[in-house]
C-alpha positions as a printed Julia matrix, in Angstrom:
494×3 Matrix{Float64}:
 15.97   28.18    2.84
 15.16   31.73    3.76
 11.17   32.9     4.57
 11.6    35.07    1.67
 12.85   32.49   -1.22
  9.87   30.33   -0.39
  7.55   33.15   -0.85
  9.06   34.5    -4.47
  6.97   32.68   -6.85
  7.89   31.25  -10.06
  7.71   32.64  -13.54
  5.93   30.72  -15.91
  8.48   29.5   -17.64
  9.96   27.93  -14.18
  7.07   26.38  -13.85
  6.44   24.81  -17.28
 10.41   23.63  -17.05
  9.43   22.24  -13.41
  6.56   20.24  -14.76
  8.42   18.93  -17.51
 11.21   17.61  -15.51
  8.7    15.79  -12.98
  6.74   14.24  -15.77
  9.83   12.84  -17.68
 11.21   11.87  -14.68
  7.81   10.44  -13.07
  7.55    8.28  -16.51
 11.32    6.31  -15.9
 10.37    5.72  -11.87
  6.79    4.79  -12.94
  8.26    2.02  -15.38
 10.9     0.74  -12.87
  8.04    0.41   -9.95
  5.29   -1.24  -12.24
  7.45   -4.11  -14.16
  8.01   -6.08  -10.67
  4.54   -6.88  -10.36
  3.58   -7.81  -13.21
  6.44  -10.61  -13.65
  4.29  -13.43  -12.83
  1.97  -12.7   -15.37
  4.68  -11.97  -17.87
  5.74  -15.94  -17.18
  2.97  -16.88  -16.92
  1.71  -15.61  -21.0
  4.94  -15.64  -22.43
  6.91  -18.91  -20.72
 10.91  -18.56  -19.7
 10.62  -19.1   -15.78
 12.91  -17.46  -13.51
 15.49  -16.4   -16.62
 13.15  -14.71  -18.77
 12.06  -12.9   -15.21
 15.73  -11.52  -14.7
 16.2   -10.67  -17.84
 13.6    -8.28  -17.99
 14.16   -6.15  -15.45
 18.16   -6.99  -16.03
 18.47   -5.51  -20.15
 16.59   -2.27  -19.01
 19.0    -1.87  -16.38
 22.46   -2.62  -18.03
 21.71   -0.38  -21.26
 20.18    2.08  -18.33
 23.21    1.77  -16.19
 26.17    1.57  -19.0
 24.45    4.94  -20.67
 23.4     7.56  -18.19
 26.87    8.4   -17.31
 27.18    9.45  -21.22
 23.69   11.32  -20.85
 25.07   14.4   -19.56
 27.29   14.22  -22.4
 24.87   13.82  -24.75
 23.25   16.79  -23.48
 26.44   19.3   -23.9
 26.92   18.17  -27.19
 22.98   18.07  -28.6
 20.95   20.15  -26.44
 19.77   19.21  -23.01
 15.67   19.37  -25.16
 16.71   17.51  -27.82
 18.04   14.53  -25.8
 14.89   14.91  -23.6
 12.76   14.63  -26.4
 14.58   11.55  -27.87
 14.43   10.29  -24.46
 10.6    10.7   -24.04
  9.85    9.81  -27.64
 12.24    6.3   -27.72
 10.57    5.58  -24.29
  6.97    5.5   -25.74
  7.97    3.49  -28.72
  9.91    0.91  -26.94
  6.55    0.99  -24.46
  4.34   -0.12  -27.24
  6.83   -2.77  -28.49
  6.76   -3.97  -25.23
  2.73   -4.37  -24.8
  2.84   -6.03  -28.09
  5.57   -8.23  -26.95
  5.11  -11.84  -29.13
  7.94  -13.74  -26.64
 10.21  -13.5   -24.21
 13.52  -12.7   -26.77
 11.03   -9.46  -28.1
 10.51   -8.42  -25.15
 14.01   -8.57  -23.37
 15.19   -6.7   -26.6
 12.62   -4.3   -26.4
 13.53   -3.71  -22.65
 17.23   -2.8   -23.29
 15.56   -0.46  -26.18
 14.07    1.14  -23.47
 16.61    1.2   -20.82
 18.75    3.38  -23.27
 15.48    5.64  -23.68
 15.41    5.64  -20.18
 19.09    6.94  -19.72
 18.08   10.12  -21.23
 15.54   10.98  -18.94
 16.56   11.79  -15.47
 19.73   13.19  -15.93
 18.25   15.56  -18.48
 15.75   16.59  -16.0
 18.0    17.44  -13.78
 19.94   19.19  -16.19
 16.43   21.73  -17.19
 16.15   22.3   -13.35
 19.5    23.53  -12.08
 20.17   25.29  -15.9
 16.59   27.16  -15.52
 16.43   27.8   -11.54
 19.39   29.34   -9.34
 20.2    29.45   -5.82
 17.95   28.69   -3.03
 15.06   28.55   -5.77
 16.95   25.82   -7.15
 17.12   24.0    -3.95
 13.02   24.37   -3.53
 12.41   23.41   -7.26
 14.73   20.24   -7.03
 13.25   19.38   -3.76
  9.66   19.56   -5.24
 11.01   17.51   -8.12
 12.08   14.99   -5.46
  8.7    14.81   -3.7
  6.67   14.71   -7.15
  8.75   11.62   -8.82
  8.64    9.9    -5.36
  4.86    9.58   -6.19
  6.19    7.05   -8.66
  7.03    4.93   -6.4
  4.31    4.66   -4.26
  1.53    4.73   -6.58
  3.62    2.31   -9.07
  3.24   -1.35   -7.71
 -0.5    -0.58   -6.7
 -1.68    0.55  -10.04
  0.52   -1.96  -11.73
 -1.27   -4.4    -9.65
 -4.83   -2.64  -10.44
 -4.06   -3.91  -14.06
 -2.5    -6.98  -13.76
 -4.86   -8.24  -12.11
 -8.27   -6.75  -13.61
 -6.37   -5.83  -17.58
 -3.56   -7.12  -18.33
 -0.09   -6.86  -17.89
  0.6    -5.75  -21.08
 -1.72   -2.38  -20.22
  0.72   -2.14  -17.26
  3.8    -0.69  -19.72
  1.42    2.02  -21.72
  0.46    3.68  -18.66
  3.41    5.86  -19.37
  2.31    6.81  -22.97
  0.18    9.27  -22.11
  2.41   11.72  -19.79
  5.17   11.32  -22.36
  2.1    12.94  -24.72
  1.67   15.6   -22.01
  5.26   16.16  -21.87
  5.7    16.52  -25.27
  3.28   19.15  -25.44
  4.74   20.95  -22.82
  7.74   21.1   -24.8
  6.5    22.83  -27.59
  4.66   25.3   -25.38
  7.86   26.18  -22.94
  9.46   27.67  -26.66
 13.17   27.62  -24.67
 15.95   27.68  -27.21
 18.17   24.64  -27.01
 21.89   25.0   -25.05
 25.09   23.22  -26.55
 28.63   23.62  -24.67
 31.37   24.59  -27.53
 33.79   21.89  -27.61
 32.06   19.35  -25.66
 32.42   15.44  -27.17
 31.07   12.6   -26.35
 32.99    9.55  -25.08
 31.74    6.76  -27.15
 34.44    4.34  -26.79
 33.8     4.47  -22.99
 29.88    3.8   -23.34
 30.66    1.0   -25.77
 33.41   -0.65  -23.1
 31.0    -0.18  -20.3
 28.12   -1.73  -22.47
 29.79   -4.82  -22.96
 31.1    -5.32  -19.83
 28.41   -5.18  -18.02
 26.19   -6.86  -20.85
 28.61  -10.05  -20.54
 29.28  -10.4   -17.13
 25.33   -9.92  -16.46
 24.87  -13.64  -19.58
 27.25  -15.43  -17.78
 25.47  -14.59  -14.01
 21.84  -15.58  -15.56
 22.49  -17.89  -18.4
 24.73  -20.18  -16.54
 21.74  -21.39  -14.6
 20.9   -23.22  -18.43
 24.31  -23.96  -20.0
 26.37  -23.86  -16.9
 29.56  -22.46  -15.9
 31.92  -24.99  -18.02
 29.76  -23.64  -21.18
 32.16  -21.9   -23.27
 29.47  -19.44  -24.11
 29.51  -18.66  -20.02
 33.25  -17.91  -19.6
 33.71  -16.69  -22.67
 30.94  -13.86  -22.16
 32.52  -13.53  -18.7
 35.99  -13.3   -19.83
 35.02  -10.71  -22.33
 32.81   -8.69  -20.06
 35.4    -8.2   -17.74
 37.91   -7.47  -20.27
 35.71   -4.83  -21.24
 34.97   -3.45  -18.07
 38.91   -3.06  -17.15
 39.16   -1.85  -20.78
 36.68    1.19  -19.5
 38.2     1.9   -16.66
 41.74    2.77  -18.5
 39.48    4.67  -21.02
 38.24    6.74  -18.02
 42.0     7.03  -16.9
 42.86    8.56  -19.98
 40.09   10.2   -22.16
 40.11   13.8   -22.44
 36.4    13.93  -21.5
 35.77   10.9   -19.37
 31.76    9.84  -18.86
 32.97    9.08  -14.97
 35.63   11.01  -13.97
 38.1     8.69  -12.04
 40.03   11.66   -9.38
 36.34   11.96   -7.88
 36.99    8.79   -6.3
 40.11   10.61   -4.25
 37.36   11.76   -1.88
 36.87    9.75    0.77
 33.49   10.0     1.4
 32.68    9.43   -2.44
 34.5     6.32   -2.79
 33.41    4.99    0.28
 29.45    6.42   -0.1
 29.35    4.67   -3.59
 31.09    1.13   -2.08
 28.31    1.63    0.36
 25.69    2.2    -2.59
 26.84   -0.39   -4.47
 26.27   -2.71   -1.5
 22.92   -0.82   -0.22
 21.19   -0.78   -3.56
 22.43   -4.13   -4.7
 20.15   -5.05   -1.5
 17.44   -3.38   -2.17
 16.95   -4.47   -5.86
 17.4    -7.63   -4.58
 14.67   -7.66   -1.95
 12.46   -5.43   -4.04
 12.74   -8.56   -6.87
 12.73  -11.37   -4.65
  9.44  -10.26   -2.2
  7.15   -8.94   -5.08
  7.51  -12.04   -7.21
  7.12  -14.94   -4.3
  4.15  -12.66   -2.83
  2.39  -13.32   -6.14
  4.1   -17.08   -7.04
  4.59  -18.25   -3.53
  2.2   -16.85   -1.36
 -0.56  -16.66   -3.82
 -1.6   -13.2    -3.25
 -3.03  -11.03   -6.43
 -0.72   -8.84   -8.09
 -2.45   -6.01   -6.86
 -2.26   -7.53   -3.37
  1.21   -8.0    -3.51
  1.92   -3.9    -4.97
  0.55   -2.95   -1.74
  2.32   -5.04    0.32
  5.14   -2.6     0.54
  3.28    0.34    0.53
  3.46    1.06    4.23
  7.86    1.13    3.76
  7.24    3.72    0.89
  4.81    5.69    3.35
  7.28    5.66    5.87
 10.02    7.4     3.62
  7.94    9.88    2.24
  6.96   11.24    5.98
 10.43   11.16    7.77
 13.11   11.25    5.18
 13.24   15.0     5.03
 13.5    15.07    8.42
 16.26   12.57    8.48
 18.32   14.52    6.12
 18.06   17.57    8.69
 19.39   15.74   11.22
 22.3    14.55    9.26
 22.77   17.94    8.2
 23.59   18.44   11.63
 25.56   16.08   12.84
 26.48   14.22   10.38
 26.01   11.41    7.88
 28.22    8.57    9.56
 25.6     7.56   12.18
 22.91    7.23   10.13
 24.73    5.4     7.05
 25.82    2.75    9.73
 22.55    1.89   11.4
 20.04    2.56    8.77
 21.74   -0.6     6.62
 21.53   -2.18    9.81
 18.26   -1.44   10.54
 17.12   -2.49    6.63
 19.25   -6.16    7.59
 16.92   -7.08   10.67
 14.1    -5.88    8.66
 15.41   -8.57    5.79
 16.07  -11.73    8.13
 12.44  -10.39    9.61
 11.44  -12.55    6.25
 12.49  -15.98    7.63
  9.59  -16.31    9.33
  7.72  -16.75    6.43
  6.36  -20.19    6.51
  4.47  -22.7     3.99
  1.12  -20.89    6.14
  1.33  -17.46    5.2
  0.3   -14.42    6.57
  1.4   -11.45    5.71
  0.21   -9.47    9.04
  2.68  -11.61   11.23
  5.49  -12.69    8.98
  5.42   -9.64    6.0
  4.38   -6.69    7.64
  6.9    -6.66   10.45
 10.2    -6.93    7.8
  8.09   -4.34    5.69
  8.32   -1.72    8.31
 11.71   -1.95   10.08
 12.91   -2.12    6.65
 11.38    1.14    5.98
 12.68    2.73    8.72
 16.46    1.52    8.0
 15.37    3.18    4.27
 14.38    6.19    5.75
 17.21    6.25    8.08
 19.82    5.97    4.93
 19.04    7.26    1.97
 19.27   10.98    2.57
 22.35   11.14    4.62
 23.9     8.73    1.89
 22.76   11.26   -0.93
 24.17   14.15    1.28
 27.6    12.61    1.92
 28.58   11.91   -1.64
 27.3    14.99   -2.82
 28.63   17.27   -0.55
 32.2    15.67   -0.91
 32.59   17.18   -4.21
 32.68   20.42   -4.91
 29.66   22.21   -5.82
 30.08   22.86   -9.65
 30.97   19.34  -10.08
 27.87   18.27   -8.35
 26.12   16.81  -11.52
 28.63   14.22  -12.86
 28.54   13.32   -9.2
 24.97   12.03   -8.72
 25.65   10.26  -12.43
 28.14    8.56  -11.15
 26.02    7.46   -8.05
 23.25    7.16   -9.58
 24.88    4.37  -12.12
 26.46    2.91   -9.18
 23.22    2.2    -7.66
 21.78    0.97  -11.09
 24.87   -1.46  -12.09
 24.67   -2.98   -8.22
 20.67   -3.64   -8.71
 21.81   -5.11  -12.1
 24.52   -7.29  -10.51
 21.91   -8.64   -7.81
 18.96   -9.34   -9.91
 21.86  -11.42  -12.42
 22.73  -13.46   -9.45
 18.99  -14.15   -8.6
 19.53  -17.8    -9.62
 22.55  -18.53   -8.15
 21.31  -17.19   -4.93
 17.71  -18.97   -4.56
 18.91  -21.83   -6.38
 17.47  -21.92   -9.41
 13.82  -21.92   -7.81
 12.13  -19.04   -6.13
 10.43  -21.65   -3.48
 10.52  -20.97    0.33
 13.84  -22.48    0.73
 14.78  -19.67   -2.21
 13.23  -16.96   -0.59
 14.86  -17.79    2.66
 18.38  -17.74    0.87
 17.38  -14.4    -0.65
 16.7   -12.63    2.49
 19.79  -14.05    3.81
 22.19  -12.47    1.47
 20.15   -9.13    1.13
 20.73   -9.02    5.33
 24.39   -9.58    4.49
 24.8    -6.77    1.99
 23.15   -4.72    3.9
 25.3    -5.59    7.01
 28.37   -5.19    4.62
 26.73   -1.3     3.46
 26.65   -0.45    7.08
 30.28   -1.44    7.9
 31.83    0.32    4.61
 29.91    3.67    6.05
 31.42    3.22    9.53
 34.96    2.58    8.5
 34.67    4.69    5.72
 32.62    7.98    6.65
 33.99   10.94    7.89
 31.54   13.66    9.41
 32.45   17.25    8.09
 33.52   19.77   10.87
 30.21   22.03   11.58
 31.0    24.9     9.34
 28.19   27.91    9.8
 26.45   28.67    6.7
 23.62   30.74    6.02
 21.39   29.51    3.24
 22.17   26.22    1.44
 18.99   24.98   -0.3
 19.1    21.33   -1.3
 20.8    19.42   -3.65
 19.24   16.55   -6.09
 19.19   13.0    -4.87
 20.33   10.35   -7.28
 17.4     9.16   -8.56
 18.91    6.2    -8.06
 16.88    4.43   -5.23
 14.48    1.91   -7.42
 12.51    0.59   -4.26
 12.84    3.84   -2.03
 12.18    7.48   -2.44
 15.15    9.72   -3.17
 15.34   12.85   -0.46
 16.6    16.6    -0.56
 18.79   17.28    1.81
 21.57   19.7     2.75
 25.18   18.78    1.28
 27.71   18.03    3.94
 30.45   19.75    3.88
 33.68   18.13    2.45
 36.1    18.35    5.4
 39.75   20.12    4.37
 41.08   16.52    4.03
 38.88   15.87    1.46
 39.08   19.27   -0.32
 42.98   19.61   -0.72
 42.45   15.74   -2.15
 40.97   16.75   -5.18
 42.99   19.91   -5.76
């Protein structure tokens, strides 16, 4: 970015649309940081065990994942303020429902409420930023949109602790009711006349296909643990999710205005970044689960204990991920995709030396910060090299589609909790669980070898940034400088 596009200042109106898009943004990280802590206590008031545990953070994530593909949609159709304002409004609701919680079947319902609220947000964001903000201005205002909502995530499982362990846990989901209130107000101040794209439709049948399939596959994975897999009610659900899901896919094939556009996947580096996601960010909602409920259940430590046990991974990203990205910028994503999973899988089987004596100086701390630096290492070159395979004005539907990715792997993983620790999050669970988050990893890191390609150096003058997914849930997204799709790539998707 030139000298001279970081020194023209914003109108007001640039601003007031910036702050908007942090805060509605900052509210949906927020949530997803905060809930992990405060798990325990959930159990612990409400009853369920480990099934009630998945299936909260699970029904946010499959009405989350199965929608914000038809967000963007949404937006063309209704007004990119409208949606956000459903978005912010549905959140708070479904926040209060959730403090008020009675059980666990309220509360899971009142979670998938939410997860649709939650659908809107981002992606709508987004959408205000690049609509209001042009050129390299748009490249500073996304990348101070990046380093505001990554705030979430570090100040997230502390404060959530902070309550947990000195309120209550049901104080934890209304600390977002009061910048939805701020954003709301903003709203009304900015006075910007809503946007709708003639013609645009909305592809319902696809959102209802992708609901399903996710929402049965993900009953089968968690409820088996009760009924087991010979339960009709387990491969029934299963059979009909995946229906569904294959259903979807033909839908995307052939709808006029598909919610995930199947010919981006005839890049190579998209198809082969978002195998690596899905692998990547299955891990990390998988660790992020596993290591902030056995802190509190296993080890013993306080909730608010156990939020800042992963602070120093979080502190890590924030200081070096820009940096990261520049050096991917120049020369490449490949290296970095391949050794930061590895990196994040020696930091995972780091957590087999926790023992029945526990200390997390000498058997956390050391997993917590290689695993940070594989993060750091990874998540802006994997950002840049799915991005900056697709062509510029097609860059939007292309974080969606990553971004859901990301979402519907963390899904898959936290469904599978049981099957992977056994039924128990004990020692011997929590051993198995780092195991198989090492092996994802390891698999992430292989896909980006085989399947990378580095762009040839093409001489540019001023790029900006583009947006990062939002999609990490346990890491902090990064702006970085698209790749360039090599001509391979380009003469693939014309």
């Amino acid at each position: 970015m030139s000298d001279a596009a970081r020194r023209e200042p914003m109108s007001r109106s640039q601003r007031l649309v910036l702050l908007i898009a942090i805060l509605a943004s900052f509210v949906s990280f927020l949530d997803g940081t905060v809930v992990t802590v405060a798990l325990p206590a959930i159990q612990r008031d409400l009853g369920g065990g480990l099934v009630t545990q998945q299936w909260v953070v699970d029904a946010y994530l499959i009405t989350l994942g199965a929608l914000i593909l038809v967000a963007g949609s949404l937006s063309d159709v209704f007004g990119r303020l409208v949606i956000l304002r459903i978005g912010l409004v549905g959140f708070a609701i479904t926040s209060i429902a959730i403090a008020a919680a009675p059980d666990p079947l309220f509360l899971v319902i009142a979670r998938g409420v939410q997860g649709i609220a939650g659908a809107f947000l981002v992606p709508s964001s987004l959408a205000l930023i690049t609509s209001t903000f042009r050129g390299p201005a748009q490249g500073r205002a996304i990348g101070i949109w990046t380093g505001a909502t990554t705030g979430a995530m570090l100040i997230g499982p502390v404060v959530g602790g902070v309550f947990v362990d000195l309120l209550s846990w049901r104080l934890v989901f209304l600390i977002n009711v009061i910048p939805i209130a701020v954003t709301l107000w903003l709203l009304v101040v900015l006075k910007h006349r809503d946007e709708r794209r003639p013609g645009a439709t909305v592809d319902w049948a696809g959102a209802v296909l992708c609901t399903v399939g996710l929402g049965g596959a993900v009953f089968a994975l968690i409820e088996q643990q009760n009924l087991g897999w010979a339960s009709p009610a387990i491969w029934g659900s299963l059979t009909i999710g995946v229906l569904a899901f294959a259903g979807f896919l033909v839908r995307q094939a052939t709808a006029r205005q598909p919610m995930m556009p199947l010919d981006l996947f005839r890049s190579r580096n998209f198809w082969s970044g978002n195998v690596a996601t899905a692998f990547i960010y299955g891990a990390l909602s998988l660790n992020g689960l596993v290591v902030g409920v056995y802190l509190q259940q296993g080890a013993g430590l306080p909730a608010t204990l156990a939020g800042l046990a992963s602070l120093p991974a979080t502190i890590i990203s924030i200081l070096f991920s820009s940096r990261v990205g520049t050096w991917a910028g120049r020369i490449g994503p490949r290296l970095f995709m391949t050794v930061g999973p590895l990196v994040m899988a020696v930091g995972a089987a780091l957590l087999l030396m926790v023992s029945p004596r526990f200390d997390y100086w000498t058997q956390v701390l050391p997993s917590v910060l290689v695993f940070g630096i594989g993060v750091t290492l990874t998540v802006a070159p994997l950002t840049s090299a799915i991005l900056g395979a697709i062509d510029a004005s097609r860059s939007g539907i292309a974080s969606a589609v990553n971004n859901a990715v990301a979402r519907v792997a963390g899904l898959i993983a936290v469904a599978m909790l049981g099957v992977i620790v056994g039924g128990s999050l004990d020692l011997s669970g929590f051993h198995r669980a780092a195991l198989v988050t090492a092996t994802l990893l390891v698999a992430g890191g292989v896909v980006s070898f085989l399947g990378i390609r580095n762009a040839l150096h093409r001489p540019t003058g001023d790029t900006g940034a583009i947006a990062t997914t939002g999609a990490p849930a346990h890491g902090p997204g990064t702006a970085a400088a698209p790749t360039a799709p090599d001509d391979g790539e380009q003469a693939s998707r014309d």
